[in-house]
Rosetta silent file (secondary structure, phi, psi, omega in degrees, C-alpha in Angstrom):
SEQUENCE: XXXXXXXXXXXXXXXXXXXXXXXXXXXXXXXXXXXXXXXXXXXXXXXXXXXXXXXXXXXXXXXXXXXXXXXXXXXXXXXXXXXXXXXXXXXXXXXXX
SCORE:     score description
SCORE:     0.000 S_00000001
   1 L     0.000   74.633 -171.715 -236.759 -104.748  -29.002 S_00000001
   2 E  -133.608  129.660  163.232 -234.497 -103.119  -26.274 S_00000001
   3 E  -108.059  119.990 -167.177 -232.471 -100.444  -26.788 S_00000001
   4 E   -99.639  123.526 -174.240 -229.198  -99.639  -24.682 S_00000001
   5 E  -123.247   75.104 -158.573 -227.974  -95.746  -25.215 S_00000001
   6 E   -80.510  114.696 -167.864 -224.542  -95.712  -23.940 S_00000001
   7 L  -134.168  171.340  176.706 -223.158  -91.675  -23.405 S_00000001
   8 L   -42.520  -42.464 -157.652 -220.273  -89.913  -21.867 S_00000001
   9 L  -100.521   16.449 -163.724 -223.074  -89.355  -18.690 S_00000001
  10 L   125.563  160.949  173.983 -224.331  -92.781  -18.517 S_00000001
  11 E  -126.606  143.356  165.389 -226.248  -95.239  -20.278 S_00000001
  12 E  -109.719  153.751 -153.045 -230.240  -95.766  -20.366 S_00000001
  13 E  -132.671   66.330  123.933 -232.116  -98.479  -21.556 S_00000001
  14 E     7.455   41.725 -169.913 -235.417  -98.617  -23.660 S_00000001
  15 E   -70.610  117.922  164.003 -237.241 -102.019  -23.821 S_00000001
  16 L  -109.670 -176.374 -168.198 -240.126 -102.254  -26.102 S_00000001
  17 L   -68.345  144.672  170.241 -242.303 -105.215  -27.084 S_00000001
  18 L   -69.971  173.141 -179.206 -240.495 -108.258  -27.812 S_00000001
  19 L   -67.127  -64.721 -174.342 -239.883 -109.744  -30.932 S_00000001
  20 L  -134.156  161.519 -170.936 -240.469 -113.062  -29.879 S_00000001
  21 L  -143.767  133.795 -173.329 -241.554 -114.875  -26.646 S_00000001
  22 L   109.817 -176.839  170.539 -240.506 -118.709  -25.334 S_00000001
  23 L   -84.039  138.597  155.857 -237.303 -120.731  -27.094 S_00000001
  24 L  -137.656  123.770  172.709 -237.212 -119.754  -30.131 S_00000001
  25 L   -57.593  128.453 -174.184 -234.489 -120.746  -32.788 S_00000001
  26 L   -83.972  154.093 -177.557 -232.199 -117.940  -34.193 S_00000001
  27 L   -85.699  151.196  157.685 -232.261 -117.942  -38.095 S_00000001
  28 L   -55.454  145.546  156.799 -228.662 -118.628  -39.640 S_00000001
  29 L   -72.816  166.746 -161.584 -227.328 -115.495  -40.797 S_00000001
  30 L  -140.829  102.688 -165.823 -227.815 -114.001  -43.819 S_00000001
  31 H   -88.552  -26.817  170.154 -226.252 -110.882  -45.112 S_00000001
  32 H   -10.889  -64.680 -178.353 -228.305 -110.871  -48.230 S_00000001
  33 H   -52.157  -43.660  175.064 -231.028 -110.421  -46.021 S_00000001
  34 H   -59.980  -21.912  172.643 -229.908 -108.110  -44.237 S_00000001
  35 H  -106.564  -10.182  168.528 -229.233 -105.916  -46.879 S_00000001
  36 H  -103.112   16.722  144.254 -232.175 -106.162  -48.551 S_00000001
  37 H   -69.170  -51.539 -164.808 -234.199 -105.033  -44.724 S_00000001
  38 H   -55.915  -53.202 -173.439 -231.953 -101.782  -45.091 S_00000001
  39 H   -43.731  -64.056 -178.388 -232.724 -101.252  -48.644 S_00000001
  40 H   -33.054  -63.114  177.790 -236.382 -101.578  -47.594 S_00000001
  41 H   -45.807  -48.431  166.757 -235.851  -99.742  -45.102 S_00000001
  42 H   -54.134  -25.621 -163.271 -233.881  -96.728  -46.756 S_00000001
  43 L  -103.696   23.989 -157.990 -236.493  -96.724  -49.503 S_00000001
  44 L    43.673   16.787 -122.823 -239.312  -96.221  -46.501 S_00000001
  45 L  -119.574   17.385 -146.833 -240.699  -98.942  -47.840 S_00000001
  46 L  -176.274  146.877  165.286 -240.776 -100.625  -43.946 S_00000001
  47 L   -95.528  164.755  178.767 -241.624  -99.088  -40.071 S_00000001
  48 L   -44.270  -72.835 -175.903 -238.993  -99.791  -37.536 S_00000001
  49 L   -53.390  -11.636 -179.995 -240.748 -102.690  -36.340 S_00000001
  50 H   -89.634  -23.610  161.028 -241.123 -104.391  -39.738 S_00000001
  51 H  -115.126   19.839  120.625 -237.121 -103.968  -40.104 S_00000001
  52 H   -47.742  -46.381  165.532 -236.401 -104.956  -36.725 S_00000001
  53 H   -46.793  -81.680 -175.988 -238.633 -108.087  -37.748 S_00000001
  54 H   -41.707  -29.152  157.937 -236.842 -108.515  -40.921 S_00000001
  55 H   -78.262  -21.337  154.619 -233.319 -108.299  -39.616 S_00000001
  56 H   -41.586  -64.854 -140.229 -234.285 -111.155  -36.700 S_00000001
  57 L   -68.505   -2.015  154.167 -235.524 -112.831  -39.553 S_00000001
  58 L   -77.880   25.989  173.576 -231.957 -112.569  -41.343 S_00000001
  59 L    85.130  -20.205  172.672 -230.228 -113.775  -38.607 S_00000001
  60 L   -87.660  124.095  179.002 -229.449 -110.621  -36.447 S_00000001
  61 L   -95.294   12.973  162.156 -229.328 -110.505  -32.686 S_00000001
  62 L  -165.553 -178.659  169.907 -228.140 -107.475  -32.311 S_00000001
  63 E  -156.819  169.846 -168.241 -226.762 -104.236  -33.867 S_00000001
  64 E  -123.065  118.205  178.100 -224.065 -101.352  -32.873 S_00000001
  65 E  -109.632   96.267 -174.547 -224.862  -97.758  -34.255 S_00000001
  66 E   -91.699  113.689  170.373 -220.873  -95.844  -33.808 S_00000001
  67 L   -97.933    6.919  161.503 -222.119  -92.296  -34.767 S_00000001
  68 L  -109.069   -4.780  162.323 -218.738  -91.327  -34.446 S_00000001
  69 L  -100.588  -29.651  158.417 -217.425  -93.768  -37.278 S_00000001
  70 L    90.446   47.538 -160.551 -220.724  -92.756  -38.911 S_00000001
  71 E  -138.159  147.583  159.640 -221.076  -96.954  -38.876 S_00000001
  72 E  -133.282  146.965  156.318 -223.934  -99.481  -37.805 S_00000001
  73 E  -110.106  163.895  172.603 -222.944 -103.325  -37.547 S_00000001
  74 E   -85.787   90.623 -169.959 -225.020 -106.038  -37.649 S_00000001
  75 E  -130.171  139.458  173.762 -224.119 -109.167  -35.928 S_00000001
  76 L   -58.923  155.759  179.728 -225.107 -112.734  -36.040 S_00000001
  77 L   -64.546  -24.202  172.932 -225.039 -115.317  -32.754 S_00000001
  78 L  -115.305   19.928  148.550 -221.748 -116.712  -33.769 S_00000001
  79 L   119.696    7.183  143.272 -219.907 -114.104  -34.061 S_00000001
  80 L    -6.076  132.633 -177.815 -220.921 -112.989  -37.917 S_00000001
  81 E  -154.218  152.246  139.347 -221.308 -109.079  -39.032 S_00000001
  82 E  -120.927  150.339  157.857 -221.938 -107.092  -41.577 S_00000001
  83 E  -108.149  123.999  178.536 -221.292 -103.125  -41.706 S_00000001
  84 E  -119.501  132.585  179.161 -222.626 -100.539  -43.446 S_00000001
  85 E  -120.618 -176.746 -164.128 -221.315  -97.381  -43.466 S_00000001
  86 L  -120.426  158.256  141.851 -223.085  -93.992  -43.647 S_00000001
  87 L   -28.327  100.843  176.073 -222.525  -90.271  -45.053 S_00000001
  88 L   -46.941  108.085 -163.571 -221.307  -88.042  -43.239 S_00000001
  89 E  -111.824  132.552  168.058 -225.049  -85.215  -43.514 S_00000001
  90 E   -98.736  126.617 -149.789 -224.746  -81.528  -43.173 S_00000001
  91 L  -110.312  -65.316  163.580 -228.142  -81.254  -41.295 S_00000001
  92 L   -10.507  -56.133 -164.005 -227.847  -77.098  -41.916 S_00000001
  93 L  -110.967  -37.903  165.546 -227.586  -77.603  -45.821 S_00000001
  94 L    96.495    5.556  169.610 -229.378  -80.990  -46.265 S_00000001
  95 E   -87.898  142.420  165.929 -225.987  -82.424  -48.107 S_00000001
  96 E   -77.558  133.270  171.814 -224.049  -85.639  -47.758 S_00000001
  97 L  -110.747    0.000    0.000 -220.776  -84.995  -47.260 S_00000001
């Protein structure tokens, strides 16, 4: 649970409790899974840490958020991904654009 926040000015780093502690075997990926933590997730239906769990538990060991492609990917240990991408929000008006 670490987050790396890479800007124009620098990047900071955010570590929070780990997932897991010791060897522990990554799951094969799974994009199934993976899409049905976001649905959960999307639907509120989940807390961060419960889709942080749930995307480990699909196979992902990391993820990429490009907020200027408006994109986050998902990627697996062997070089695997999925992408999803998002709507473009008019935060003023509350609309997807």
């Amino acid at each position: 649970m670490q987050s790396i926040y890479r800007m124009a000015e620098g990047a900071v780093v955010s570590q929070g409790d780990p997932l897991v502690t010791g060897l522990v075997d990554v799951a094969p990926f799974d994009p199934s899974g993976v899409i049905e933590a976001l649905q959960a997730d999307q639907a509120g239906q989940s807390t961060f840490g419960e889709f942080v769990s749930a995307i480990w538990q699909a196979g992902v060991v990391r993820y990429e958020v490009d907020l200027n492609q408006r994109t986050c990917t998902y990627y697996g240990c062997n070089g695997e991904s999925y992408r999803e991408k998002y709507p473009l929000v008019d935060i003023l008006t509350s609309t997807s654009v």
